[in-house]
N, C-alpha and C positions, 0 to 999 in steps of 0.2 A: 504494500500500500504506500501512495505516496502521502509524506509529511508536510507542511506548512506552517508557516508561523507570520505576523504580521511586523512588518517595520515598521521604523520609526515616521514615515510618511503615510501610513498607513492601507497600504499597498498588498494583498496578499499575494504569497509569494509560495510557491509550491517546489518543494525539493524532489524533483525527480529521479522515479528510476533511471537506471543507466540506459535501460533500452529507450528511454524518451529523450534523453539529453543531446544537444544540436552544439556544436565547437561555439564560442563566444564570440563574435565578430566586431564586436564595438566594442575593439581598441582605439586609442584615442590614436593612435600612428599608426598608419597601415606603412607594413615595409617597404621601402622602393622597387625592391624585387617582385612583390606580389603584385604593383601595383604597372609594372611593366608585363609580368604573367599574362596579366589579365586583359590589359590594350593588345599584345600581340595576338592573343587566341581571339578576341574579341574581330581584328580586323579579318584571320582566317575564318570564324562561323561565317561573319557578312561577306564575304569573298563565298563560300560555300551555296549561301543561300540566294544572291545574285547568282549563280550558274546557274544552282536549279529551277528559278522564278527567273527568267531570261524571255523565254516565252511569250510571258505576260504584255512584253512590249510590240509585241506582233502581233497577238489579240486584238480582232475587229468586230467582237461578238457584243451586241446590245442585249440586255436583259430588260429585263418586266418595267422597272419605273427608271429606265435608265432616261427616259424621254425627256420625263418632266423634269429630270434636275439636270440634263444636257441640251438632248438635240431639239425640244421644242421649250427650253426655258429661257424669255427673252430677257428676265436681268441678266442670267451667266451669260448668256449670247451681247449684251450690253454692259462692257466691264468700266467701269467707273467706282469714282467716289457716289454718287447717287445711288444706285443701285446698291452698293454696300449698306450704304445706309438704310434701305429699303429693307434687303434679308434682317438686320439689326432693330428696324421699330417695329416689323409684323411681325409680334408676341404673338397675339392670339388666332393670328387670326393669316398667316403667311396665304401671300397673292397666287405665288406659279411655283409651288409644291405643296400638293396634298397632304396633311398633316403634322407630324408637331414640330415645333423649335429647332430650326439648328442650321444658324446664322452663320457659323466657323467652314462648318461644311460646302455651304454655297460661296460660302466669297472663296474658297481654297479652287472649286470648279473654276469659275469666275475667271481669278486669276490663270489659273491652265490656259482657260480660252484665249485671255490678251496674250498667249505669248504665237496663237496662230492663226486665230480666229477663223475654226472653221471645226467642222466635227465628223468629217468625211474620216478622217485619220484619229485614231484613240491614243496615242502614242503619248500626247502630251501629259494625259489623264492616268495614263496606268504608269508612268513614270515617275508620277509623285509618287502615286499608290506605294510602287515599288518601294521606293526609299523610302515611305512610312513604314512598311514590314520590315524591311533592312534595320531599320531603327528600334521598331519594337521589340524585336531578337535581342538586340542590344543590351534594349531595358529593361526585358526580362531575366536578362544575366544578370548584369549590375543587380538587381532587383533581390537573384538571390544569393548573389556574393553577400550583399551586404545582411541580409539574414542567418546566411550559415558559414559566412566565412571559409569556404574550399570554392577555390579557383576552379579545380581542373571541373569537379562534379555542375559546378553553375552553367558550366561552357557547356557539359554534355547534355544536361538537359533543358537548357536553352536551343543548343540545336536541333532537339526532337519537335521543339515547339516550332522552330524556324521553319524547317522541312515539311511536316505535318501536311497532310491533303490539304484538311478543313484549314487550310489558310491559303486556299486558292482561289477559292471566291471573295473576299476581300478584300483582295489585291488586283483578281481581274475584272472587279465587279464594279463599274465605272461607280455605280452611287452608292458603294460599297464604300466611298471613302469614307463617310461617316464613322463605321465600325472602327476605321485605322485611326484615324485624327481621334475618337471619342478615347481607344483605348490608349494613345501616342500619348494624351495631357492624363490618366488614370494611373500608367505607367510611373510617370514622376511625379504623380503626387504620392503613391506609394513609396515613393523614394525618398520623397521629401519628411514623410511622415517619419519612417523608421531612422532618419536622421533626427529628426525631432524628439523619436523615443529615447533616444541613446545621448540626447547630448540637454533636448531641452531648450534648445533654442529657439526664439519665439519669429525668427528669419524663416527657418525651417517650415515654421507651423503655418506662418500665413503663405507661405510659396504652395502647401500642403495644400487651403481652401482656393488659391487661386488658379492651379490646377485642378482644382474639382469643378469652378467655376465654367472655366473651360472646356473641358471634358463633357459638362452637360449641355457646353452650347453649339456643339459637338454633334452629341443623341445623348439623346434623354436618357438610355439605358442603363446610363452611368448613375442615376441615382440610387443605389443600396451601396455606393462607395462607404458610406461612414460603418452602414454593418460588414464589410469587407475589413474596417480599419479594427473594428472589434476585434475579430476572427481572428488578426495579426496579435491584437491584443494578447488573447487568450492562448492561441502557442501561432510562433514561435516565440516571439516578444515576451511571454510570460509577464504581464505588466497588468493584467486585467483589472480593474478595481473602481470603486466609485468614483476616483477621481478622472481613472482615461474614461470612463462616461460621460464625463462633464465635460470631456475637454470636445465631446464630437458634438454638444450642444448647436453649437453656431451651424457644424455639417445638416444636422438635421434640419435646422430653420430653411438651411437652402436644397435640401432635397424636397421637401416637402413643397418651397412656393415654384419648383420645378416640377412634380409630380401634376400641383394644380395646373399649370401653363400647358403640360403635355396634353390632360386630357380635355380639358374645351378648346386646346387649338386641335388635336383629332376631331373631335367633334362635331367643331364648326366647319372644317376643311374636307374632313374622308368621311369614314363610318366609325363604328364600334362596334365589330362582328360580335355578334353574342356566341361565341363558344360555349358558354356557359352561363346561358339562359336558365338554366336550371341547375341548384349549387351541385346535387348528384354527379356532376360532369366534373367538378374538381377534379376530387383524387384521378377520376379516368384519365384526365388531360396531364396531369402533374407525372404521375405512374407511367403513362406509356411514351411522357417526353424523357425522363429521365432515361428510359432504359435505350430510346432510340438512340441517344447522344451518346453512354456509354459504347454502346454498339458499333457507332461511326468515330468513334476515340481511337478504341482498339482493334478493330476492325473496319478502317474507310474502302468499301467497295463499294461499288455501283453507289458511288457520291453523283447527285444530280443537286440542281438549283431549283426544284419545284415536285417538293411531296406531297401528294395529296393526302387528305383529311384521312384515317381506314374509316371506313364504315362495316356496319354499325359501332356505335363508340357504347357496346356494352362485353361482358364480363366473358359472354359464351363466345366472342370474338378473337382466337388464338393470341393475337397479335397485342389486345389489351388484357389479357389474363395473364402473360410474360410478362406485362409493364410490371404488373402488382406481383408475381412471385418475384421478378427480379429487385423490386423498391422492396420487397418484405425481408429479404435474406438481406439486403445491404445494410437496413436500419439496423437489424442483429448484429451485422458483426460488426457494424460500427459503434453500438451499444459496447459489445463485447471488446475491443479494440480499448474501450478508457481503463482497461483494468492493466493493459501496459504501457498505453501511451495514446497523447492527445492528436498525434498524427493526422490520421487519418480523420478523425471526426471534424477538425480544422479543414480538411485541406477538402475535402468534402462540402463540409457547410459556404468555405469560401465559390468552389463551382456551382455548389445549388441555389446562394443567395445571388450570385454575378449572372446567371443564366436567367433566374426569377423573373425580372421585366417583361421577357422574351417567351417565358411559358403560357400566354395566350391565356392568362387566368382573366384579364380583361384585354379581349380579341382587337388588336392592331391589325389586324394582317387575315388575311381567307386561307392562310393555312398554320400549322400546329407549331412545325417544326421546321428549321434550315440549317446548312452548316453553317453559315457564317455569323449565326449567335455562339456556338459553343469559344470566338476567336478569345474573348477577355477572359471568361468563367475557366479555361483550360489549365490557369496560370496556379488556380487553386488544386488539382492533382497534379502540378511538377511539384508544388508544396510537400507532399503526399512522396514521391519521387525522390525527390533531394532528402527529405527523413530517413528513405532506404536505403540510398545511393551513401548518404553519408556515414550509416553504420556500417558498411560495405566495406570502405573506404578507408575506415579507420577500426576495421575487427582486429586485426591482427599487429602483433607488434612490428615495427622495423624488421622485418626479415626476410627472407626468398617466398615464404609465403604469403605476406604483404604483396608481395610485388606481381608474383602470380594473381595476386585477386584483381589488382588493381590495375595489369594489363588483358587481364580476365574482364573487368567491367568495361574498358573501354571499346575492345573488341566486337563485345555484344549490342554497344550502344548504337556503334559506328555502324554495327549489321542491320541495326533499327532504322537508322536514320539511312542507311541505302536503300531500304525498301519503302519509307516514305518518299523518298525523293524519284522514285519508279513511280509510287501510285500519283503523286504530284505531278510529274510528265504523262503521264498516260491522263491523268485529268485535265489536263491546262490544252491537251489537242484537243478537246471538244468544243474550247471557247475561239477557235479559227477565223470562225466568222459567224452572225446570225443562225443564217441556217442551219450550218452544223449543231450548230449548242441547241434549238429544238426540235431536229430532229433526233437527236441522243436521245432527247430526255423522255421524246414521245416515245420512243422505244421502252423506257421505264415506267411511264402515264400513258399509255392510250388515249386514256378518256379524259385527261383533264382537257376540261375546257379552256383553263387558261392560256395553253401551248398553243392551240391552235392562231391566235393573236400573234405570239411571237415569231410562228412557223411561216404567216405568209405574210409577216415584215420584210424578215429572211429571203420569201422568192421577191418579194417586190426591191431589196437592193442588190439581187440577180437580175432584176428587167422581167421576170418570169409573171408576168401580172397577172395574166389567162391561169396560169395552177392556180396563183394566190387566190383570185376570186373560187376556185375550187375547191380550195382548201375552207374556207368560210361556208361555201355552201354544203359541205359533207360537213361541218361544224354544226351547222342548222338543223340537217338533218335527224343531228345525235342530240341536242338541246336546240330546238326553234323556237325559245326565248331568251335565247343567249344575247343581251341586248348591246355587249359591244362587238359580236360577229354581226349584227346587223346594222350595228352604225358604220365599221367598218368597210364592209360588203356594201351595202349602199355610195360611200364616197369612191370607190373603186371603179364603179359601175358610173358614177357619174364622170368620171376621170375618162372615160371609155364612150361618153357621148351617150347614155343610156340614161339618163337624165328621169325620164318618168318611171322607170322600175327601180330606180336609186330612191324616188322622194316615198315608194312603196317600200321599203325596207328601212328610211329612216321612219316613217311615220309608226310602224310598226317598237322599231327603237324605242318612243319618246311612249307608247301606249306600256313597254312592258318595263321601264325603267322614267316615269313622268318624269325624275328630278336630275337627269343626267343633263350636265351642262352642253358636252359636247353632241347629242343628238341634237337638241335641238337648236345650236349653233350652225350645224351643216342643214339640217333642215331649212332652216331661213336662209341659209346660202342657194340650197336646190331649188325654192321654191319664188326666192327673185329670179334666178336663173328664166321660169316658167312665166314669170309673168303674174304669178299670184302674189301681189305685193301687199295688201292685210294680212294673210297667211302668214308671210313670211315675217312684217313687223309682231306677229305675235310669239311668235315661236324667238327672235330675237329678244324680246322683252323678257321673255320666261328664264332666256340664258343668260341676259346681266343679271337677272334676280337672285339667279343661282351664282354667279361671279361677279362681283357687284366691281371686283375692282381686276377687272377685264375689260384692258382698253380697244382690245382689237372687238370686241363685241359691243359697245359702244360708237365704237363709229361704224361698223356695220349694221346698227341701228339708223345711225344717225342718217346713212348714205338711203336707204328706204325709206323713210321717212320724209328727206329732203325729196325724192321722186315722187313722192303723194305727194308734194306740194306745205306738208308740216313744217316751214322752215324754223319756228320757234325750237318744237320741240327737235330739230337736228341739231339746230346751233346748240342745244342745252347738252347732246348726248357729244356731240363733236368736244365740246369745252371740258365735258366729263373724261374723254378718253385720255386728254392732256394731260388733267391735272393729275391723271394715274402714269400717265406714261408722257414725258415733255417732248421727248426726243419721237415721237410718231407723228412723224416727217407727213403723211397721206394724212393724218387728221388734221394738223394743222394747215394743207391746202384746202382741203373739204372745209373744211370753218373759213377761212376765207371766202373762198366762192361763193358758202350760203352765207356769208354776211353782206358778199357786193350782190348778190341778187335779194337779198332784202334790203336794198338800200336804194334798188333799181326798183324793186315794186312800190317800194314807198315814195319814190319819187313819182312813177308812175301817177301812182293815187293822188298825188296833192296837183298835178299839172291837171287830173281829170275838175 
């Protein structure tokens, strides 16, 4: 059993057995030698993991919401001081990306695009990316030097994390930089923290909230940072006590007024899928995420960018009745595991509280699970890891069998990290280009509906337009209420001069999804096209209503309007589009001309 007794700061402090005990690493001197160790292996991991993530830089493949935060988002497409400022005041309510906060993220895009301005080529974008994972490898070393004090073991299991699959998407995953940047500023503020533990410097502590600051404005996901700080607390830090509770006060005030931000700017912006309509669906969703994640940790095969939901989500359903034998055996032995040591119950709680956001308990997203949430919570079983690695490391005395272990451990590591760095290359060819990447995935999803959207993006920057509209219409077939196969299939067909079977599949659209912005955006495009210009002003009104601060629909109002003869009300919507967007060159012509032509009928009138 282990013993404790309280200091004189009043601190409990628990005397560990030897199987729990981690080398002391806050010495107030680190050696010059370790401290050169550490830069040189440091530069070989990131030399390592630049070869194998090399790839990434030739990757042309769009994903799911790669749109709205690149190729159709006109602030990153408009890099400026305005625009920055723009991502930074829309709190609650962000203009041209659907859902919550994360101002860092878009200006980081942003800035990519000034250096080419153009989005034909991804290169500029996964290049940051790159050098954000290059980095984070980095900081996950440093990260656990400075907790466990062994060089060589930080390096080997830093490079497990570096190599790893599930850090392919992330990195290839253009609006995936979120994940990188959120975890880039997480990383040092963990860093920042356990300097703060060990020395107490109040430099330390605010660098600690100002990285957390960051990180959330980042993605949100980063709010259970302060219970992550606990966790540190409670091992390896061994510091746990009323007083580091007090000290994460401030963290909590700003996780919390960031929780509130995330969920009304969801809200207001996307949905809030109810996975869990009904609370019985907890443990189901908690249970079968847990086990999927472990699963793709130790096992990344048949890694894809889009799992669908299993159904049914009940108990006689194989694949959720694994969730729960697998959660029920782990709780035990991690129960069982505090009677030798806090390892693993730590390193554990830190994966499952860092993953939490991301478990769909309040649904962000139409699906459960993805690799590129397990990228920060994974750092919590190297924890787990380096506890082993460093009894390993240090069982044996200075002697030939010391040396045998410990060219014994590296061996083994290195065999590890050569077979991530195979699953890694074999995963990073399927992000080639669009099409390649859904059609992989459709090989793994048949039937999701959502692939199909990505699949004939894919033929259409092939030129392959005739499959693509193909491809929508066998989508139809399998769901003919799929209302963004039918918004897109409509603007296809209209692109193709098919104009009156196009306003029959948007209008269909806007019946089986009323509040979607963009059906009846293109609707009141197809339907001035036709000459029905009521029609069309109504179905535009419906879509600023829904985008209130959507300029480009605004002055596509405004331009219908102005042809009925409404000159007030264009001039009203014309002057609206500006003042959300200044630099909309066509609106500010259009507001001119309907101003000199109310200035000609008003002359008109008075000469009558």
């Amino acid at each position: 059993m282990n013993s404790s007794h309280r200091n004189s700061k009043g601190i409990i402090q628990v005397k560990p057995e030897k199987l729990d005990s981690i080398p002391d690493s806050g010495q107030k001197h680190t050696p010059t030698s370790q401290i050169v160790l550490l830069g040189t292996l440091l530069l070989v991991v990131a030399g390592i993991v630049l070869v194998v993530h090399w790839p990434v830089l030739s990757a042309q493949a769009l994903a799911f919401d790669d749109g709205q935060y690149l190729t159709e988002n006109p602030l990153v497409q408009d890099p400026g001081w305005a625009s920055a400022g723009r991502f930074l005041s829309e709190v609650l309510e962000p203009s041209t990306v659907r859902g919550y906060y994360q101002p860092l993220t878009m200006i980081s895009l942003m800035a990519d695009y000034a250096i080419t301005r153009q989005t034909d080529d991804l290169l500029p974008y996964h290049r940051t990316n790159l050098c954000l994972h290059v980095m984070n490898t980095a900081l996950v070393i440093v990260l656990l030097y400075m907790l466990f004090g062994q060089v060589w073991i930080a390096v080997l299991a830093g490079l497990l994390f570096g190599l790893h699959p599930l850090t392919i998407e992330p990195t290839v995953w253009v609006s995936e930089r979120k994940t990188l940047l959120a975890t880039f500023f997480t990383l040092w503020c963990l860093i920042f923290y356990v300097r703060y533990s060990r020395n107490g410097s109040l430099t330390a502590y605010m660098a600690c909230m100002g990285t957390f600051v960051l990180a959330l404005m980042s993605k949100p996901t980063s709010t259970p940072l302060p219970l992550l700080l606990l966790v540190l607390d409670y091992w390896p830090l061994r510091r746990l006590s009323w007083r580091s509770l007090a000290e994460k006060i401030p963290f909590f005030l700003i996780c919390g007024i960031s929780a509130g931000i995330t969920v009304v700017s969801q809200a207001r912006t996307a949905v809030v899928v109810e996975h869990t309509k009904y609370p019985a669906l907890i443990p189901v969703i908690l249970t079968y995420n847990i086990r999927f994640y472990l699963n793709k940790i130790f096992w990344p095969v048949n890694l894809t960018a889009h799992y669908p939901i299993p159904k049914p989500l009940i108990l006689s359903n194989p694949v959720i009745s694994a969730g729960f034998i697998t959660s029920f055996v782990l709780i035990v032995v991690l129960f069982l595991s505090l009677r030798r040591t806090r390892a693993l119950m730590a390193g554990f709680l830190f994966f499952f509280l860092g993953i939490l956001p991301t478990m769909q308990i309040i649904g962000f997203s139409n699906v459960l699970v993805s690799n590129k949430h397990a990228y920060l919570p994974s750092v919590g079983l190297l924890l787990i890891l380096m506890w082993f690695l460093s009894r390993l490391w240090s069982a044996a005395s200075r002697t030939t069998r010391q040396v045998v272990r410990r060219v014994g451990t590296v061996i083994v590591v290195m065999i590890l990290a050569g077979g991530e760095a195979f699953a890694a290359r074999s995963y990073l060819a399927r992000w080639k280009d669009t099409l390649t990447l859904y059609r992989y995935m459709q090989t793994l999803a048949p039937n999701a509906p959502l692939l199909s959207i990505g699949l004939a993006r894919g033929l259409i920057e092939k030129g392959k337009t005739d499959e693509a509209i193909e491809a929508y219409r066998k989508e139809l077939r399998i769901n003919p209420n799929y209302y963004k196969a039918l918004n897109n299939l409509g603007n296809l067909l209209a692109q193709k001069g098919e104009v009156t079977e196009a306003i029959k599949y948007l209008n269909k659209a806007v019946q089986v999804k009323p509040n979607d912005f963009g059906s009846h955006f293109n609707l009141g495009i197809m339907l001035t096209k036709e000459g029905k210009f009521d029609l069309a002003i109504e179905h535009f009104r419906r879509a600023v209503r829904l985008q209130p601060q959507n300029a480009i629909a605004h002055f596509n109002l405004g331009s219908v309007l102005l042809q009925q003869g409404h000159i007030e009300e264009a001039i009203g919507e014309y002057q609206t589009a500006l003042k959300i967007d200044p630099l909309l060159e066509q609106a500010r012509r259009a507001l001119s001309a309907a101003l000199a032509k109310k200035r000609a009928e008003s002359l008109e009138k008075a000469v009558k």
